[in-house]
N, C-alpha and C positions, 0 to 999 in steps of 0.2 A: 279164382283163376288169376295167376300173375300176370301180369298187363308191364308195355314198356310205351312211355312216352318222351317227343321229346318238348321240352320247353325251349320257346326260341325267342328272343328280344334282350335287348341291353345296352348300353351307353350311358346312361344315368338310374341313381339308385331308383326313381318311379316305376321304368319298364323294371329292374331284375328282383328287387322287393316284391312284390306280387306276385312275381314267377315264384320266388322261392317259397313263399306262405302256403300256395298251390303244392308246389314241387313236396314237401313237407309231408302234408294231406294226403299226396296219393302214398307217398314213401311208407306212410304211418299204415295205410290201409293193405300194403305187402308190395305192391309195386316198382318197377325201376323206372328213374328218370334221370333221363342223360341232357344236359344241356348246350347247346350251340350257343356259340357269341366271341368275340374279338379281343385280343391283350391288351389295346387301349380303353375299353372300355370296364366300368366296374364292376362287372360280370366277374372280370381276370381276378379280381380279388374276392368277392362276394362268395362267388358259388364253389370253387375249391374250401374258403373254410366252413361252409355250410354241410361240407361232407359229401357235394356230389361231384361228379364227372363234366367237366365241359370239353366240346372239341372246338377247337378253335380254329375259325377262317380269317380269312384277309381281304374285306368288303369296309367301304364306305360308305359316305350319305347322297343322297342326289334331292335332296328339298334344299334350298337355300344354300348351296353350296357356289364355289367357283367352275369355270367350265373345266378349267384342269382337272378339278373335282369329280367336277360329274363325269368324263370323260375316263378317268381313271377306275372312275364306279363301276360305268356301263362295261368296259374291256374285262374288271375283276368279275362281275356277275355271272355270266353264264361259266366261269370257272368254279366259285363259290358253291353256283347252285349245283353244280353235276359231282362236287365232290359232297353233298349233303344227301344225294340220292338213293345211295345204299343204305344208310342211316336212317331216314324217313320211311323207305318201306319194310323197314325192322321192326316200327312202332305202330302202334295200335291208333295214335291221334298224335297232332302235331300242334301244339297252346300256344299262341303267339300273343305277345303284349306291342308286339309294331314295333316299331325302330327300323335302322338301318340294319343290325345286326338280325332283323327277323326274315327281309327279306330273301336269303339265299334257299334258307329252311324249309321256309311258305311255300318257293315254290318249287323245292324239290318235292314237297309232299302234295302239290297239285298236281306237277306229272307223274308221279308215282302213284294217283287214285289215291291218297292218304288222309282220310276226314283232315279238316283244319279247325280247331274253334278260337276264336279271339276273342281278347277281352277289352274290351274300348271303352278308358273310365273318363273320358272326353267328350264335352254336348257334340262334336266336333270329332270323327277318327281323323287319325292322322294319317299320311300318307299313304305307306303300306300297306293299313288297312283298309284304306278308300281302292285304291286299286284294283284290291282282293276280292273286295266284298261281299259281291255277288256270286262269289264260288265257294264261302265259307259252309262249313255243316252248321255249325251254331258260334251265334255272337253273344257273346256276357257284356250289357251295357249298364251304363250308370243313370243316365238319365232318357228320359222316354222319347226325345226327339230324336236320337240317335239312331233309330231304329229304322228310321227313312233310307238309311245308307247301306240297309243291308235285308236280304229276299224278305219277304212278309213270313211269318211262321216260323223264321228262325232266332227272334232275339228274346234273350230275358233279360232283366233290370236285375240285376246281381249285386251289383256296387264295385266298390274295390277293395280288395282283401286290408284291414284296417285291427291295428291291435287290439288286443281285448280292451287292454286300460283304459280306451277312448270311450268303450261305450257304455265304462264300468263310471261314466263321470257321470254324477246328479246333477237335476238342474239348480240353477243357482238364481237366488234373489239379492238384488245389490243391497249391501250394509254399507255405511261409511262413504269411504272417496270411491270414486270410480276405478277399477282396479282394471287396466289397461296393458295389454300386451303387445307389441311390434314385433314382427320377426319378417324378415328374410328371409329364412329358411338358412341352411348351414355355414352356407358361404357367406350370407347377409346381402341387403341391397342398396345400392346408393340412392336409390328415390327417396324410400323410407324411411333411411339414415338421416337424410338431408331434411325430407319432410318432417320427420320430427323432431330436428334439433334449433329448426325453425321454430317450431309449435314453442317447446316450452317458455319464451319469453312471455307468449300468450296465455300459456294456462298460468304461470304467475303472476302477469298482471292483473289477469279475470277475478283471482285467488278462488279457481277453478279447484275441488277436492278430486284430486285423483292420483293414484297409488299407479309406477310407471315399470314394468318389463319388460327390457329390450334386448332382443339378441341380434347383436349386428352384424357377426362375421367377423372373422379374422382380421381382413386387413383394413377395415376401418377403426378397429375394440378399441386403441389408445385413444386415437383423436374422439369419436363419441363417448365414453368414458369420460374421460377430463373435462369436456362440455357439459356433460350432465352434471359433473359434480362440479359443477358452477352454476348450475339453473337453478340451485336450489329446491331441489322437489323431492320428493318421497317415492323410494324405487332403488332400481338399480339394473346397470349395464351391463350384460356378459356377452362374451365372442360368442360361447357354444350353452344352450339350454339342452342338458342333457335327458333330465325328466322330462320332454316335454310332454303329457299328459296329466303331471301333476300342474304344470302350468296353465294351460286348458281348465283344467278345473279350476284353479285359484280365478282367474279372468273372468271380466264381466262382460268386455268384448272385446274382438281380435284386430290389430289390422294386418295384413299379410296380404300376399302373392293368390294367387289363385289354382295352383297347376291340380292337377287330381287325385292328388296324394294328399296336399292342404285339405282340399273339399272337401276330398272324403271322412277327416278327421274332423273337421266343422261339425259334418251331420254327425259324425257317431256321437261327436260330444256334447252339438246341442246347444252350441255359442254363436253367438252373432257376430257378424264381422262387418269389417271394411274393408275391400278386397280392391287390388290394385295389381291389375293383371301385367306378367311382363312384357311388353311391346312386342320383344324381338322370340318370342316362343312359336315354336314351328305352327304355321296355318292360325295363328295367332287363337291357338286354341284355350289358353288361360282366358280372353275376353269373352269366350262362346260359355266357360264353364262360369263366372264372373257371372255374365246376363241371365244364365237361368237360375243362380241361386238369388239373385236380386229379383227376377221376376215370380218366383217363390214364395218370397216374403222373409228369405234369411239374410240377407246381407245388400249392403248398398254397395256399388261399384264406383271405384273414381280411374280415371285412364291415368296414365302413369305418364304421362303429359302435363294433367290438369293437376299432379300428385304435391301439393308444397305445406309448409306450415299452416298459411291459414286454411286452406280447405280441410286440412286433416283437425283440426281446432274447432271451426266450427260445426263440423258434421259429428264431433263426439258429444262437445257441448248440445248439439241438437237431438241426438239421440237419449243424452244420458238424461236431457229435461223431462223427457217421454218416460214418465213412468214403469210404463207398459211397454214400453217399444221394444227394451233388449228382450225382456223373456217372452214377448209376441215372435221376436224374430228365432230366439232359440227354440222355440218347438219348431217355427220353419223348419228351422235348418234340420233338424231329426227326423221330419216327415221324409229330409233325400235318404237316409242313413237307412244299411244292408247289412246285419250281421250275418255271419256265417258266407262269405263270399265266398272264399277259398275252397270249405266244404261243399260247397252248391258247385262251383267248379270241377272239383274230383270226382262228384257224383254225373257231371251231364260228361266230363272223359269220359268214366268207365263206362256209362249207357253206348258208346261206338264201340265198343269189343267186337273185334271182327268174329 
């Protein structure tokens, strides 16, 4: 039977990546899926060349926003939602990844009696989803405390939809220097940047062995760049790591960001990290995903506060003495790891055919 869903979340590639993986899955198994989400966000670009339909509203944020903000939010909202109406009782279930962009969708298909199922790869839902919660049909969570936040008997530990490459990496036992990767994530981050341009005076003076891969982002690449190729070390600096999973694999351990997209490729790959969550992430939900992979036994946490050269110097140094500690902590980390997210997703959709 041909089924129509829609997919609803976006603003950043975490929410619309997932949808699309999903959106893919049902597409591939005969179905149509149309998606909802806004021209500022990356939705406007992603999902047109992915090959699907988006309808596009005119809705903002109301979490940490200004009152002008929110006030502008509240006034777009029930216009957003009533024009999502018709739409949402066309479809068979309505998949939300949260965001601002989910909320008009959500709850056009709450008043239209239209299952909703979310997927929350956060210890922590985020806004939208906390709202919702308790009216969802079924929740996709990532980690098992999350399940507090939404009816009993309705959540499953799914993960997050995460590339094949990630889970296609073997584990790795350290040879040689310690092969060390930083990353920020695309943009880069200046904690990190900063934290590790501190460090290398220290692992050179240590004549600490380790082999360094940094991706810094664009608008730091010159000045970190020229700093490293003055520290004297072994490695090298790039704006943008395109393979990243051949980098993952090459690494003994990570430091990076925490958001749920990171984590989720941690577990599938099996690496241990240093994770240094962003302060200013909505419901400060990188620290909540940060603390259970630390209380796991995959990764250690530093607040991005406490984030400078020598902490990050000597907590590598202290891991990398531990014989046993990276690849104790990489099966951690693989114990969180979900493959087939996506597909388990398409399958608990199409189980609401009306």
């Amino acid at each position: 039977m041909r089924l129509r869903f829609l997919m609803a979340g976006g603003g950043t590639g975490g929410h619309v990546i997932p949808l699309l993986a999903v959106a893919r899955e049902l597409a591939g198994r005969g179905h149509d899926v149309v998606f909802v989400g806004t021209d500022r966000g990356i939705e406007a670009k992603l999902v047109p060349a992915a090959g699907f339909e988006l309808r596009r509203i005119d809705i903002g944020g109301l979490n940490r926003v200004s009152a002008v903000q929110k006030a502008a939010t509240l006034f777009k909202l029930p216009i957003a939602t009533l024009a999502c109406l018709p739409l949402a009782r066309l479809c068979t279930a309505v998949f939300s990844m949260g965001g601002y962009a989910a909320g008009p969708p959500v709850m056009a298909a709450l008043l239209g009696r239209v299952p909703v199922v979310v997927m929350e790869p956060n210890a922590v839902p985020g806004f939208t989803n906390r709202k919702i919660g308790r009216r969802v049909a079924r929740a996709l969570i990532s980690f098992e405390e999350t399940a507090s936040y939404f009816p009993p008997g309705r959540t499953e530990v799914t993960g997050l939809p995460v590339r094949e490459e990630f889970f296609a990496i073997a584990p790795k036992k350290r040879e040689g220097p310690l092969r060390l990767l930083i990353t920020g994530g695309s943009q880069g981050s200046r904690t990190l940047n900063r934290a590790a341009r501190e460090s290398w005076p220290l692992f050179r003076e240590a004549g600490f062995p380790v082999h360094l891969t940094h991706q810094s982002g664009p608008k730091e690449f010159e000045e970190v760049r020229d700093a490293f190729a003055r520290a004297g070390l072994a490695g090298e600096v790039m704006s943008f790591i395109s393979d990243m999973p051949a980098a993952f694999a090459a690494a003994d351990l990570i430091v990076c960001r925490s958001g749920a997209g990171t984590v989720s490729e941690l577990a599938a790959a099996g690496r241990a990290a240093i994770l240094s969550p962003f302060p200013f992430a909505a419901d400060d939900h990188q620290a909540r995903n940060a603390e259970a992979m630390e209380k796991g036994g995959a990764a250690r946490m530093v607040r991005d506060a406490e984030m400078d050269g020598e902490k990050l110097f000597s907590l590598v140094r202290e891991l990398a003495e531990d014989a046993a500690a990276l690849e104790k902590m990489g099966q951690a980390a693989r114990a969180f790891a979900h493959p087939g997210a996506a597909r388990r997703a398409a399958e608990i959709l199409e189980g609401l055919k009306k």
